[in-house]
N, C-alpha and C positions, 0 to 999 in steps of 0.2 A: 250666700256668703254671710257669715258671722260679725255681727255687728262691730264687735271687740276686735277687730282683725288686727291682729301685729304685722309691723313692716320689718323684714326680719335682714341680714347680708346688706349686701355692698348697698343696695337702693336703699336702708336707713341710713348709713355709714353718709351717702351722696345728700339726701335731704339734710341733713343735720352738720354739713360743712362750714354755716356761717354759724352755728353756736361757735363752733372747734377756730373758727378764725376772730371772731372775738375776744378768746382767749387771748390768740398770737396780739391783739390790736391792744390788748388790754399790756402786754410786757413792754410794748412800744412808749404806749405813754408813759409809762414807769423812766424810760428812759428818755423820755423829755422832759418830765419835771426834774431827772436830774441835772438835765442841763440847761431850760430855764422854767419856768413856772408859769409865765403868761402862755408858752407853747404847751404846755403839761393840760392846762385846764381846757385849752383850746382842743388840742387831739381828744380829752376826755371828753368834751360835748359830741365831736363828731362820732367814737364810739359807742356813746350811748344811744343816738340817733339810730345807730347803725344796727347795734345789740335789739332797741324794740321793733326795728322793720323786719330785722330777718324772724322774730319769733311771734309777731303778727302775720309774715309770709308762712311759716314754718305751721301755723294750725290756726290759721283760717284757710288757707289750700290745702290740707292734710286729706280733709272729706272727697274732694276734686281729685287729689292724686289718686285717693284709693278707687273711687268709682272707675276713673279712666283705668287704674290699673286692671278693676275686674272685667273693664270691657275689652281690655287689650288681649287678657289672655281667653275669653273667653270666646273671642275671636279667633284665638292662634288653636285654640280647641277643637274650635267649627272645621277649623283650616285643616288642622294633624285629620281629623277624622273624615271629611273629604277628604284629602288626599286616600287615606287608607281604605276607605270606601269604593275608590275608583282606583287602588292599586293594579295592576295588572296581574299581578300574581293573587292567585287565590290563597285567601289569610281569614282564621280565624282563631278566636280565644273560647278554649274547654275549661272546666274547673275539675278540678283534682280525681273527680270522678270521669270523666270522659265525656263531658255533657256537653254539649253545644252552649257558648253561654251569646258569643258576638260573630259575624262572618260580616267582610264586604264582599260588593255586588258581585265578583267573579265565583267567588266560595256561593256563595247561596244557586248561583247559575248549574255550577257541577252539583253540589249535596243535591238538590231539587227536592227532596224532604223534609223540611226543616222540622215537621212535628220529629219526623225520626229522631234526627239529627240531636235535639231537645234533650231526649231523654237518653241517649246515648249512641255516640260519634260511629261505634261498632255497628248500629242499624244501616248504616249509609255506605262506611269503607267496614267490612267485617274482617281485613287483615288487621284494624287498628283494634286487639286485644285488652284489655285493661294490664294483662302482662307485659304488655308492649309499650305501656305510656310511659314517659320519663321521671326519672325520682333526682333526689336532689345532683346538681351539678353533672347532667349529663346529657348527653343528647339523643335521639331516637329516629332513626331513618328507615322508615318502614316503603314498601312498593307496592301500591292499591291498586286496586281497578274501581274505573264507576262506567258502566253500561261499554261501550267502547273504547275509553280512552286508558291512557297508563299516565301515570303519577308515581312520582319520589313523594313520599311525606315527610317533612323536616319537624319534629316535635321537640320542643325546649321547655323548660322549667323554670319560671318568672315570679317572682315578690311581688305582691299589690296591696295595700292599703286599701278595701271600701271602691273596689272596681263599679263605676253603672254600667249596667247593660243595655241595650240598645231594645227599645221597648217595643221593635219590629220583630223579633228574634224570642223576646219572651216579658210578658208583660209587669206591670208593675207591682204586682201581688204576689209575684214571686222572686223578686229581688233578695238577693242572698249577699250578705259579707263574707271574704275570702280572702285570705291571706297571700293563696297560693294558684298562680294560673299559668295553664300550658299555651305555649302559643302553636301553632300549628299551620305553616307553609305546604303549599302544594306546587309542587315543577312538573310538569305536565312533559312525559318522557316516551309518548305515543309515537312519535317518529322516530327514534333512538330504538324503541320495542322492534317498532316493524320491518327497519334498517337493520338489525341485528337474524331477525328471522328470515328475513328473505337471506342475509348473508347463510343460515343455518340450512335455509331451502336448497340453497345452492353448493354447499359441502359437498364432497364426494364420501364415501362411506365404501366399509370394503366388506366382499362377501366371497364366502365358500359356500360349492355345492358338493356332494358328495351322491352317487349313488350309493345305496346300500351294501345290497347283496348282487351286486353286479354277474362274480362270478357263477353264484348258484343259479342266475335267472338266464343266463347264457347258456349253461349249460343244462339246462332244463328244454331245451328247443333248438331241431338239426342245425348243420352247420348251414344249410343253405338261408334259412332264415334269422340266422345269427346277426347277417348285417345290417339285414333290414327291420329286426328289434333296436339297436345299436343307433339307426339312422332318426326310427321313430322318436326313441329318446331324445338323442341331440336337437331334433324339428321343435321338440314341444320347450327344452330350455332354451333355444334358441329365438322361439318365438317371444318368449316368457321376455327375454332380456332385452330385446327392441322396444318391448312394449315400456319397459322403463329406462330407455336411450344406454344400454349399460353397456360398456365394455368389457368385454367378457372372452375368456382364454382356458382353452383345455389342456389342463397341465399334465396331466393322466387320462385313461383311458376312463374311466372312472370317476374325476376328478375335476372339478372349474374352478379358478377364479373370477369377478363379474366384480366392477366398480360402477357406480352409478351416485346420480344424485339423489340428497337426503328428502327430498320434495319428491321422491316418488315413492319413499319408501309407505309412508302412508297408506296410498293405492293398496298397497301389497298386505298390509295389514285389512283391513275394511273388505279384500276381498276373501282374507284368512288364509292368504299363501296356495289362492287356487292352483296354483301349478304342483302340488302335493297331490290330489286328488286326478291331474291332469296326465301325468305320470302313471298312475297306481291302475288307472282304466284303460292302458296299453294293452292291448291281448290279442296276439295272431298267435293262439298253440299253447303257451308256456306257460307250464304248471306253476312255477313261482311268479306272483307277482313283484315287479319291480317295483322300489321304492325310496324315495333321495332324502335327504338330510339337507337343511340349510342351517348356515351358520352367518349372521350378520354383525361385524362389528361400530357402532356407531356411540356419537362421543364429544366433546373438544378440542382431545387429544391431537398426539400430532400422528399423521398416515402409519408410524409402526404401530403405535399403540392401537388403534384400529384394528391393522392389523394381528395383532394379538387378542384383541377380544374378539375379532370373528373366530380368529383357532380355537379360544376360550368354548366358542358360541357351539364351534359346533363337533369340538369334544363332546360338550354338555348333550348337544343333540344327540350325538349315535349312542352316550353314553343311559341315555333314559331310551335307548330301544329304536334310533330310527324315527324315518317315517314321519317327522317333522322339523317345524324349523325355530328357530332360536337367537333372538336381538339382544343382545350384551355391551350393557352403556355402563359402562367402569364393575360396581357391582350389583346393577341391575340387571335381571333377566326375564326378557316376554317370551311365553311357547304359543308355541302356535301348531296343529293335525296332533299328531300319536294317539287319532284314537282307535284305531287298530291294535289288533294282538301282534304280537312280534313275529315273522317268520323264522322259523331257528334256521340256524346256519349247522350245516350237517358236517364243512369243516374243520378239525381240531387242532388248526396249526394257531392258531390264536392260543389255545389251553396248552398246547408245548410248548410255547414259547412263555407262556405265563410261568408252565412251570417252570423252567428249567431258569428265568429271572430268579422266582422265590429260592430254591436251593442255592443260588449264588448270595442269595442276601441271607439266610437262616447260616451259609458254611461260615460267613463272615463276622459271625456275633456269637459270643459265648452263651449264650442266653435267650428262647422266645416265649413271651406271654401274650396268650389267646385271651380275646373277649369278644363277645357279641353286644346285642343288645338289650337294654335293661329290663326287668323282668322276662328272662331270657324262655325260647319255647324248644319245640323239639330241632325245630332246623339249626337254630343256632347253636343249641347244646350238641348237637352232633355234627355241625361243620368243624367246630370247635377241636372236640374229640381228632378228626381225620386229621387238623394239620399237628392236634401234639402228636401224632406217632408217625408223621413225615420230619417232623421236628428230633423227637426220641431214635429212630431210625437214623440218620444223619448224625447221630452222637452229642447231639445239643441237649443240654435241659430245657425242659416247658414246664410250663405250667397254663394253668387256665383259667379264669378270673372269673368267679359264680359268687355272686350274691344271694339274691332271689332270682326265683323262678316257678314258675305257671306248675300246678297241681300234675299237670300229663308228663311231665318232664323229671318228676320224683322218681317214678322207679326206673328209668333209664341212669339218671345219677348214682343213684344209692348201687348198683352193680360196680361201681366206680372206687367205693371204700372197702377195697378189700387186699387181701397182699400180694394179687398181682399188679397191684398200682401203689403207686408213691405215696407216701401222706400229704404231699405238699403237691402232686397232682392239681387238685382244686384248691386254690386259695382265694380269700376278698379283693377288695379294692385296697383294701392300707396295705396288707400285705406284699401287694403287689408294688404299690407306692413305694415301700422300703426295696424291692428289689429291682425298679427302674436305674438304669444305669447309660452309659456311653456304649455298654457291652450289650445290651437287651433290644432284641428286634421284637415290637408290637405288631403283634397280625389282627386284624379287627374283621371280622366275618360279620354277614348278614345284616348290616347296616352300613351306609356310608355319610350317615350324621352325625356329628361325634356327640351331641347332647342329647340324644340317645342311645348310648354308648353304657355298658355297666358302670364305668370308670371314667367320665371326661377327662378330670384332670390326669390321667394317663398318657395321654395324646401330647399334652402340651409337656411335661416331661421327656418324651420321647424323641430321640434325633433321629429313628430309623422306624416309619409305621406303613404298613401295608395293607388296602383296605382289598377284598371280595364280598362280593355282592351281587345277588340277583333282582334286586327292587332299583328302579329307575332311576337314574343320578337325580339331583337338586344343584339348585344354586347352592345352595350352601355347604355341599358336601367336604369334608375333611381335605383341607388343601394344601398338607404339606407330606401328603404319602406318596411315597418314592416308588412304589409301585400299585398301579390302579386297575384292578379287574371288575371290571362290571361287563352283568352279561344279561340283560331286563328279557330276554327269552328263556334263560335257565329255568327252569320248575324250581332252583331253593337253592340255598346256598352249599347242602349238603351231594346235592349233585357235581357241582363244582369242584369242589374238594373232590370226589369221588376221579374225578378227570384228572385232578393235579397229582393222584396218590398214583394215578397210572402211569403217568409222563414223567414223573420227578426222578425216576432212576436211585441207586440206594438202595436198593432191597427191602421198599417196604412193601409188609405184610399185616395186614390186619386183622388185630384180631378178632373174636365172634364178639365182644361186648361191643366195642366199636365200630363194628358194620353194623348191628343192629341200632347202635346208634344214630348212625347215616342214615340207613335206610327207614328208620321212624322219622327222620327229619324231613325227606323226600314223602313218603307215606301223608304227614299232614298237610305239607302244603301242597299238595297237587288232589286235597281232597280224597285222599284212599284210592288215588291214581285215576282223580276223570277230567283234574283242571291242568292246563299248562303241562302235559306231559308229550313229549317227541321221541322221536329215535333215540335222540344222547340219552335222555329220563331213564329209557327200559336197559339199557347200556350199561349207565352205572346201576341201576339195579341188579343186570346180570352181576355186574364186579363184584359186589356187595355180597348176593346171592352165594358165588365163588367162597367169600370169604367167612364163612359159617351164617348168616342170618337163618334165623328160624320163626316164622311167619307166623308160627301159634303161639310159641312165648309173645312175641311183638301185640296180638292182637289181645291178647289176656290182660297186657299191661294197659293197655289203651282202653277198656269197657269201663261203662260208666257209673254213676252213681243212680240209685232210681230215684233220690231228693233231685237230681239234674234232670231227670227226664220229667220228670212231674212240672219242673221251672220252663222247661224249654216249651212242654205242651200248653203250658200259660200264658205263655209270648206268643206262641202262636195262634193261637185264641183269639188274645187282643190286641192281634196287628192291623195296622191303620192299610188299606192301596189307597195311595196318594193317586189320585190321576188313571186309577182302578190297573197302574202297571209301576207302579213304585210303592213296594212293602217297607215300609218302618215298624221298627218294633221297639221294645223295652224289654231290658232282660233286669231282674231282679238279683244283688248281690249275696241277700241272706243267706247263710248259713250255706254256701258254694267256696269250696277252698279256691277256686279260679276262676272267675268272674268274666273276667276277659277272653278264657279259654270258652269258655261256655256259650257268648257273646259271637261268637265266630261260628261255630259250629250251628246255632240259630241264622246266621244270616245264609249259612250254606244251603241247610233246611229247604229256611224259603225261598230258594231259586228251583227248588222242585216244584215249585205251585205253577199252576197253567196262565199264560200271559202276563207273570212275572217278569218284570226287565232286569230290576235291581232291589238287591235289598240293605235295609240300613238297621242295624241294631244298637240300642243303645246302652250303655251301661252306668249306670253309676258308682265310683269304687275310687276310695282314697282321696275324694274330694274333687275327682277333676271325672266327664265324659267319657267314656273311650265309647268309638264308632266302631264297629267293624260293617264295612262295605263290601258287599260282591257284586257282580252283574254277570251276564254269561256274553254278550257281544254288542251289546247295543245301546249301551253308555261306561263311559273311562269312568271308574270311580276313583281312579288313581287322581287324576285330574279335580275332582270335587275334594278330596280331602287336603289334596295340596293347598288348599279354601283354608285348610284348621292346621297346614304347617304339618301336616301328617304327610303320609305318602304310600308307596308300596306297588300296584300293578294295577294293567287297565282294568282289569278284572276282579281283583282282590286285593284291596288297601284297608288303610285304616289310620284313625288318627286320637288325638288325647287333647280336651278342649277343660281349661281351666277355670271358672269364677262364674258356669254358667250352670243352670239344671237342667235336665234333660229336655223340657218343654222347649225350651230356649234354642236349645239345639234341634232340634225337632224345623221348629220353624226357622231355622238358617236354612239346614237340608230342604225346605221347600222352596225356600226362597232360590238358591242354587239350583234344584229341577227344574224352576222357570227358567230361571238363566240360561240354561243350558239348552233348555228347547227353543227358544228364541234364540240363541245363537247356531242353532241348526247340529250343535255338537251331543244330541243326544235324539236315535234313531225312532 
C-alpha cells in the first residue's frame, strides 16, 4: 500500500464530521453572543475545546484507521478469494489471448494440465477456439468435453486494472498488466448429455426394405421353387429384424416396413448392413441373384418426417443401382453394400412409362432446352441430340446448350452446322438464359448434379426440369425435377434415350447424323462395347443401327492423334502398382486438345495389365485434378471418388479435385486403398 493513500467517498465524508459540526457549533455561538455575551464566550470556550479534540482525534488516529483499513480489506480479499477458490463451480480467469492466467481448486481438478492450460485454454477444451472467445459486451456458450465428462462453457468479457495472478498458476516473472480478462464458468452437463442419448437410444426410427429385382429373380427359377426362394428371403429379413427387436410388416410382395430402436441402429452399421450380403448368397437354381435396397430414416423429427426421409433413403438407394442401404438424417446421407455391378433389368415398363411422362411434359410447354454435362463428351452430346428430335418430332422447338467440349466430340458436332439443322439448334448458356421462360421444359441428360451441369443457373430459373441419367444418384442430386429417371445399370445415357425414342410414340424417326450420334455415345462409354453392356445396350444399338449408323465413318472420327499415343505410352511406362494391384498414373496435358479424354482412355489401357484391380489416372488441366478411375470387379471406384465429390459407376467414375497437385492426390488415392481394404470393401 502507498504511503500517501487518500481516503476517498463516504469513509472521508464520516471521518471528517466533527470538522463540518464545528462549523454548525460555530453559527450557534454567533447566536448567543447575540443574545447575551457571558453565554457567547462561554459556548465559545466549549467549541474550541471541542474543535482541537476532534482534529487531534482526526490525525493522530488517521495512521490507525488506515492500517486497520488495509487489514480489513485485505482480509475481505483472503475471504473473496477463498471463497472463489473453493467455489463449487469450476472458474477461471484467461487474458485476451486465451491463456490460462487464475483457476480455483475445481477448474484446476478438471483442466489437470495446467502447463497446457498456460499457454493456451484450446490445449485442455479444443472446442474453445480463439474464434470462439468473447469480444466486447457479449457473451460465449461453447459445449466441451474433458476426458469423460460434458460441460456448458460460460465465457464473458471483464475490465481490470493491474489483475495479480495467482503465483500457483504462473509465476512471478511472468506477471503481465491487462486491461482486459475473460472469465470463464464451467456447468458440468454429463448427466443432461447421457439422459438426452439414452432418450435418442431409445427413439424408434422408421425403415424400408425393398427387394430389388424381385420380379426377374422369380422368374429366373420354376414355379415349384418359387416359394421356397420367396420363404428363404422372408427367413433371412425376418431373422435380421429380431435381431434388432424391430417391428416389421410386409406391405407388398416385395416390400417392408420395419421400425425399431435407434440403439440398434449402430449394430447394423459396424456390421455394414450384413444382411445385404445375407440375401445376395441365397441360391437354390436362380440365374439372377436377388438383391434388397434399405432405406432408413432417422432424426429429431417428428415420426412423418422419419418417415419421409426413409422414402427419401431409399429413393436414393435403388436410385444409385440397388444393392445397398442408405440412413438419411435431414440432409445427411450414410451408404452403405453397392458394391456390386447392377444386374439389368431386362423389363421395359419402367422406360414406357418414363416415356410416355416425358411427351406429356415436352406436349405441355412450348419450348425444350437440352443440356448435359460441362465439358460435355460423346454420351452426353448424343443423349442430347435423341431428346431434341423427340422434342422437334412432337412440334416443339429445342434447342441444346454446348459450350465446350472434349476433342472426340468435335466432329460428331460440327455434322450439326449444316442446313439440315437450325442455326439456333446449338446455343450457350446466356443464350439459353435469355430463352428460359414459364414456357420452357429443361431436360438435363447424363448428369444429375446440377453443378456439374453446362449451365447451373438454368435449373434455378427453371419451373419445369427433368433429369436422365445412367451414373448413380447422390445426396445431392437436383431436387426439384418433376421427372426422375435414373437407371445406374444403363451402359450411358445415350442408350436411354435410344429406349425413350422407341416408347414415346410421335413418329419419331432418326436421323443418320443423330443415330450416329447415340450410338458414339454408347460406343465410349461401354469401352468399344466390353464394359456395362446387356441385352437392352445391343437393342438400342440394333435401333440405332436401323436408323442409318455407319460403323466406319464413326470409327474414322474416333482415331487418334500419334502426339496421344506417344503420351499415353509415357504413362504407361511410369505407372506406380500401388500394393502391386492398384495402377496409378499421370497423364500429361501438353499440347493434347483433351486432356481428360485422353486421361480415360489411359485408365482403360491399364485394366488390360495382368492382376490389375483398378486403375487411377491423373491429370492436371485448368488448375484442378481430374481422376479418371476404372476397375473391372473387385473394387467400387464409384464409391472412392464420391471421397473428391465426383461420382459416376462401380466400375468407371471420376472426379475433379481443386487446390491440390497431383502428388497430393496421389496420396489421398492411397490413403483411400487402405481404407478400403480394411474395411473389407475392396476384394
Amino acid at each position: 500500500m502507498k504511503k500517501g493513500l487518500k481516503l476517498k467517498g463516504r469513509l472521508r465524508l464520516y471521518l471528517n464530521w466533527p470538522i463540518w459540526l464545528t462549523v454548525l457549533l460555530l453559527m450557534m455561538v454567533m447566536q448567543l453572543f447575540a443574545a447575551d455575551r457571558k453565554s457567547g464566550l462561554i459556548g465559545t470556550c466549549y467549541v474550541i475545546v471541542f474543535f482541537l479534540f476532534a482534529v487531534v482525534l482526526r490525525y493522530t488516529g488517521h495512521r490507525k484507521i488506515r492500517r486497520d483499513l488495509i487489514h480489513f480489506a485485505s482480509t475481505y480479499g483472503q475471504m473473496q478469494m477463498q471463497v472463489m477458490k473453493e467455489l463449487t463451480v469450476p472458474f477461471a480467469i484467461l487474458n485476451e489471448e486465451g491463456q490460462l492466467l487464475w483457476g480455483n481448486d475445481q477448474f484446476v481438478a478438471v483442466a489437470v494440465n495446467k502447463k497446457a492450460a498456460r499457454r493456451n485454454i484450446a490445449n485442455v477444451f479444443p472446442e474453445i477456439t480463439e474464434t470462439r472467445l468473447p469480444l466486447d459486451g457479449e457473451e460465449k456458450i461453447v459445449h466441451v468435453r474433458c476426458q469423460d465428462q460434458y460441460y456448458r462453457a460460460v465465457l464473458s468479457l471483464v475490465s481490470d486494472d493491474g489483475f495479480v495472478q495467482d503465483e500457483q498458476l504462473m509465476p512471478m516473472d511472468q506477471l503481465v498488466e491487462t486491461k482486459k480478462l475473460i472469465t470463464l464458468f464451467l456447468y458440468d452437463e454429463t448427466e443432461m448429455i447421457e439422459a438426452e442419448e439414452k432418450r435418442e437410444a431409445e427413439n424408434l426410427i422408421v425403415g424400408l426394405l425393398y427387394i430389388d429385382n424381385y420380379d426377374e429373380m422369380i422368374d429366373s427359377i420354376d414355379e415349384v421353387r418359387q416359394s421356397l426362394m420367396t420363404a428363404l428371403i422372408d427367413r433371412k429379413i425376418n431373422k435380421t429384424m429380431q435381431s434388432i427387436d424391430a417391428i416389421s410388416k410386409k406391405m407388398e410382395k416385395d416390400k417392408f416396413l420395419f421400425v425399431f430402436k435407434q440403439s440398434y441402429l449402430q449394430g447394423l452399421i459396424d456390421n455394414r448392413f450384413a444382411i445385404l450380403e445375407d440375401i445376395r448368397n441365397i441360391n437354390i437354381g436362380n440365374e439372377q441373384t436377388a438383391t434388397i435396397s434399405i432405406g432408413i430414416g432417422v432424426g429429431k423429427g417428428s415420426y412423418d418426417e422419419r418417415y419421409d426421409w426413409a422414402r427419401a433413403a431409399i429413393d436414393l438407394a435403388l436410385g444409385r443401382g440397388g444393392d445397398q442401404a442408405v440412413i438419411k438424417s435431414g440432409d445427411q446421407e450414410q451408404f452403405f453394400g453397392g458394391k456390386r455391378v447392377q444386374i439389368e433389368r431386362n423389363t421395359r415398363v419402367k422406360a414406357r412409362v418414363k416415356a410416355h411422362a416425358l411427351r406429356e411434359l415436352i406436349e405441355g410447354k412450348e419450348r425444350v432446352i437440352v443440356m448435359g454435362h460441362s465439358i460435355g463428351d460423346a454420351d452426353s452430346f448424343g443423349a442430347s441430340v435423341g431428346i431434341y428430335r423427340i422434342a422437334t418430332a412432337l412440334n416443339r422447338k429445342a434447342h441444346i446448350v454446348v459450350d465446350e467440349v472434349n476433342a472426340s466430340v468435335k466432329p460428331i458436332k460440327e455434322r450439326f452446322y449444316t442446313g439440315d439443322y437450325e442455326s439456333d439448334m446449338l446455343i450457350d448458356g446466356e443464350e439459353a438464359k435469355e430463352l428460359m421462360d414459364e414456357s420452357t421444359l429443361l431436360v438435363i441428360v447424363d448428369v444429375n448434379k446440377g453443378e456439374h451441369t453446362e449451365c447451373p443457373e438454368l435449373i434455378d430459373m427453371a419451373q419445369s426440369v427433368v433429369v436422365i441419367d445412367h451414373h448413380r444418384q447422390a445426396g445431392d442430386a437436383i431436387a426439384k425435377a418433376v421427372l426422375f429417371y435414373i437407371e445406374p445399370y444403363a451402359s450411358s445415357a445415350s442408350e436411354m434415350v435410344a429406349e425413350i425414342c422407341q416408347y414415346i410414340g410421335g413418329g419419331v424417326k432418326l436421323r443418320a447424323a443423330e443415330a450416329e450420334a447415340m450410338y458414339s455415345g454408347i460406343m465410349i462409354d461401354t469401352n468399344y462395347f466390353t464394359d456395362k453392356t446387356g441385352v437392352r445396350t445391343f437393342e438400342a444399338m440394333a435401333y440405332l443401327k436401323r436408323n442409318g449408323v455407319d460403323s466406319v465413318r464413326i470409327r474414322k472420327m474416333f482415331r487418334e492423334d500419334i502426339n496421344e499415343y506417344k503420351i499415353r505410352a509415357a504413362a504407361i511406362q511410369d505407372t506406380e502398382l500401388y500394393l502391386d494391384h492398384y495402377a496409378i498414373a499421370e497423364c500429361s496435358s501438353r499440347d493434347v486438345e483433351s486432356p481428360t479424354v485422353l486421361g480415360a482412355k489411359i485408365a482403360n489401357s491399364l485394366l488390360d495389365i495382368d492382376k490389375v484391380k483398378a486403375s487411377f489416372v491423373l491429370t492436371k488441366y485448368n488448375g484442378k485434378v481430374y481422376i479418371s478411375a476404372r476397375s473391372i470387379d473387385e473394387l467400387n471406384v464409384q464409391v472412392m471418388m464420391e471421397k473428391f465429390h465426383g461420382g459416376g459407376h462401380i466400375n468407371m467414375a471420376g472426379a475433379q479435385v481443386p487446390g491440390l497437385d497431383v502428388d497430393g492426390v496421389k496420396e489421398q488415392i492411397r490413403q483411400l486403398i487402405d481404407e478400403m481394404i480394411a474395411d473389407g470393401d475392396a476384394d
